[in-house]
C-alpha positions in Angstrom: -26.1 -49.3 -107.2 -23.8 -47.1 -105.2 -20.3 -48.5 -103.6 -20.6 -49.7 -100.0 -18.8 -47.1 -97.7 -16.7 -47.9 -95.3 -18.4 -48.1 -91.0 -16.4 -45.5 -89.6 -17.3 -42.7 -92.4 -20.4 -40.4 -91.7 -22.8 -40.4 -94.3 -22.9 -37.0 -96.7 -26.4 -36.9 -96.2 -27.7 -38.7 -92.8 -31.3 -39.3 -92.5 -32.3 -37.3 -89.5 -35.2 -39.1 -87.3 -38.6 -38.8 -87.5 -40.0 -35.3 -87.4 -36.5 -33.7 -87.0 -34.9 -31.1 -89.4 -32.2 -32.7 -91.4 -28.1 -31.9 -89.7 -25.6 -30.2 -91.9 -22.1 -32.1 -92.8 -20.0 -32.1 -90.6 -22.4 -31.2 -87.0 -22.2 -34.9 -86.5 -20.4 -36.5 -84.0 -16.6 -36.9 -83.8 -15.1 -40.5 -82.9 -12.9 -39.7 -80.7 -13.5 -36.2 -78.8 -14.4 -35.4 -75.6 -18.1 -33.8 -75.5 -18.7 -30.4 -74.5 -19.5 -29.2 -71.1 -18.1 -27.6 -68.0 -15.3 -28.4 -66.3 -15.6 -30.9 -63.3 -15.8 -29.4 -59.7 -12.7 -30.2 -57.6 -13.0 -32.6 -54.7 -14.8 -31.3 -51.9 -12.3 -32.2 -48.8 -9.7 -30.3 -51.1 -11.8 -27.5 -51.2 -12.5 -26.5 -47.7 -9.3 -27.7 -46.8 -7.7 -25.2 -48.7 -10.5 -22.7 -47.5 -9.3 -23.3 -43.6 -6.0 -22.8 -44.7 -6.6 -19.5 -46.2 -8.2 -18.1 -43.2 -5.8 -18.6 -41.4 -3.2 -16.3 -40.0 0.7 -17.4 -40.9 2.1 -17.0 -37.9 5.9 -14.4 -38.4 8.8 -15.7 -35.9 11.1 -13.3 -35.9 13.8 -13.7 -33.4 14.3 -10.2 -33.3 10.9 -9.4 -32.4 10.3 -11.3 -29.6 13.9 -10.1 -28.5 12.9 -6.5 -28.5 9.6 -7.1 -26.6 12.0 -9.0 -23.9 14.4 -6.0 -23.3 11.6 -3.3 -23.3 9.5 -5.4 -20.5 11.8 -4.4 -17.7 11.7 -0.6 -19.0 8.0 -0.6 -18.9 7.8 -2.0 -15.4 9.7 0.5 -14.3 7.8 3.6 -15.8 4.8 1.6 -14.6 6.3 1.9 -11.3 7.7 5.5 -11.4 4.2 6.8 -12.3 2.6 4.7 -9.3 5.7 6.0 -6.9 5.7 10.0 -8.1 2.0 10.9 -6.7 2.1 9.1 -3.6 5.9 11.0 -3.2 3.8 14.3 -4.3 1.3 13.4 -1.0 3.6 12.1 1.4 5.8 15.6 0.7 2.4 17.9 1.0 1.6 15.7 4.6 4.9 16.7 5.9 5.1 20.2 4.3 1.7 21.6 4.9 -0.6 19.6 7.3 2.6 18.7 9.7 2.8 15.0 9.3 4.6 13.0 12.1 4.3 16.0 14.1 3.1 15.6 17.8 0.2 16.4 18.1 0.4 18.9 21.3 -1.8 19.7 23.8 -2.5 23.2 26.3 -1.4 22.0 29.8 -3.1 25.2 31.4 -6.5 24.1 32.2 -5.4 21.0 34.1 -3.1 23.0 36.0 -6.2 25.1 36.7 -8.4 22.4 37.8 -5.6 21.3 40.1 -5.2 24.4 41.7 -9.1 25.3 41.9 -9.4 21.7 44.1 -6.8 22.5 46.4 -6.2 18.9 47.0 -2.1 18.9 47.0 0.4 21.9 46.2 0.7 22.0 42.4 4.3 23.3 41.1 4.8 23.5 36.8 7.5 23.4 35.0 9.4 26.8 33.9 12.1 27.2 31.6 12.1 24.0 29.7 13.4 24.6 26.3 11.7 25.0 23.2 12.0 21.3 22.4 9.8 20.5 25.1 5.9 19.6 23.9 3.5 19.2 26.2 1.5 15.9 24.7 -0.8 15.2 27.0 -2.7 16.8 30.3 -5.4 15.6 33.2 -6.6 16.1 36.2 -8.3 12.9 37.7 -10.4 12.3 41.1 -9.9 9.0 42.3 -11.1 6.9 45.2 -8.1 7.9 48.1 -7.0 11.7 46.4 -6.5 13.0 42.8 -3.6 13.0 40.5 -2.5 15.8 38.2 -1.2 14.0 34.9 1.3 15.7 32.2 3.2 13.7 29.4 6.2 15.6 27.4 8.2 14.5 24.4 11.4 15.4 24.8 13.9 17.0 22.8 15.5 13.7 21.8 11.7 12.5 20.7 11.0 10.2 24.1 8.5 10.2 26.1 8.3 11.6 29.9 5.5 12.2 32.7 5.0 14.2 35.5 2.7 13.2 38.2 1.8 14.4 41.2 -1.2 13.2 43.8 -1.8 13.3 47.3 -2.7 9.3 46.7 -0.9 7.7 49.8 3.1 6.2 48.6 2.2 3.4 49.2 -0.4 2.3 46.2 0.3 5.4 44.3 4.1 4.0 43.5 3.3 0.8 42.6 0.6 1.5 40.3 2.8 4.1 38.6 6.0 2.3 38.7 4.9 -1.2 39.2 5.8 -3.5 41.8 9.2 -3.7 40.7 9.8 -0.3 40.9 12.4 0.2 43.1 14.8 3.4 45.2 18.1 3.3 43.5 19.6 6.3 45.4 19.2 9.9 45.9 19.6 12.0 42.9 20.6 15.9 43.7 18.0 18.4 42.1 18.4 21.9 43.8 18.6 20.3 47.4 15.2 18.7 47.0 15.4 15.2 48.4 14.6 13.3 44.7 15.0 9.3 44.8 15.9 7.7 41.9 13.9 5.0 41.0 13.4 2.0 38.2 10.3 1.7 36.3 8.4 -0.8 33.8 10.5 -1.7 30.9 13.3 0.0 30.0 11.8 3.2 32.0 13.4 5.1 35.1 12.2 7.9 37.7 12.3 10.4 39.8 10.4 10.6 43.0 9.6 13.3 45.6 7.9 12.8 48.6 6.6 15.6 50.3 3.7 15.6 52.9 0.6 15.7 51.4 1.9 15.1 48.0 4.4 12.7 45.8 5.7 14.0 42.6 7.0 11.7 40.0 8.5 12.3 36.8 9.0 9.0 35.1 9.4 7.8 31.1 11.7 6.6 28.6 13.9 9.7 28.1 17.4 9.7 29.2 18.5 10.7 32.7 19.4 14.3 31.7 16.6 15.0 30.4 14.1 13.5 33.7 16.6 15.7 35.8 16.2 18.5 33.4 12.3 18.6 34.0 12.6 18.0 38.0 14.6 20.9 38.0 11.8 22.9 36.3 9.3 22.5 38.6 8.6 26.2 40.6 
């Protein structure tokens, strides 16, 4: 009869169960160990929250950074600006140059003169001698209900504006429709011994008026005194 062993020894030979091969010493198993497998899988909240903060970005501040991008902004306005500015500089200067921007645009007198003359309505006198400053803006000859009226604008040398009118329209309407009903004699003016009235006009405008049987001349406008006398006095 063989000594009793102790509870916590493994046999030398263990009896395998039915219909299984017999194990070798020491395959048994251990008191004690952990068994064999893999390792467990990590939490899942810890996961993806590690995940999200993988993708994403770790935001730099840099101080110096976002200094830098302050003092170039007002640099890049300005080039944006200088390349907007240079071509319409480019185009203004080619207006002036070559197509003769904020030049008046002038006009041939001749023809009304003609059509004046061809009606024989009135005596028609032109101006002669006016300087080369003088352009001639404007020019008509208009039929109306009581006579005609022979209509020529000028710029003046000093850039206003004066007209010369004459029409064998009675005084009487043809004043106050030219100068308005406030238009008023202010005195005689002396212009080669023609008898010339100076008159007031509309606005800040003055004129000149001769009557003549059969015909009224008026040079009226903006421009300055000299120069209204200056085109009176041209009149042959």
């Amino acid at each position: 009869m063989e000594p009793a062993q102790p509870a916590d020894r493994v046999p030398a030979d263990p009896t395998p169960p039915d219909g299984q091969p017999p194990l070798p010493p020491g395959d048994g198993p251990v008191t004690g160990a952990a068994p064999a497998g893999p390792a467990p899988a990590a939490e899942p909240a810890l996961v993806a929250a590690a995940d999200d903060r993988a993708g994403e970005p770790v935001p730099v501040r840099s101080g110096r950074a976002e200094k830098s991008r302050s003092e170039r902004s007002p640099k890049d306005m300005a080039l944006s600006l200088l390349v907007l500015l240079v071509p319409i500089a480019l185009l203004l200067a080619f207006y002036r140059g070559f197509l003769g921007g904020e030049q008046p645009t002038t006009v041939d007198a001749v023809p009304a003169y003609e059509q004046a003359r061809a009606a024989n309505v009135f005596p028609v006198t032109e101006p002669s001698g006016l300087g080369s400053g003088w352009r001639t803006v404007s020019a008509s000859f208009r039929t109306v209900d009581d006579g005609a009226n022979l209509r020529v604008g000028y710029l003046t040398p000093e850039g206003r504006g004066a007209q010369l009118v004459q029409s064998n329209v009675p005084p009487e309407r043809l004043l106050p429709a030219e100068l308005t009903a406030e238009g008023q004699p202010q005195g005689p003016a002396d212009l080669g011994g023609a008898n010339w009235q100076r008159y007031t006009g509309r606005g800040n405008e003055q004129a000149l008026v001769l009557l003549e049987p059969g015909r009224t001349v008026i040079v009226v406008g903006d421009a300055r005194d000299n120069e209204l006398r200056e085109l009176a006095g041209a009149l042959r």
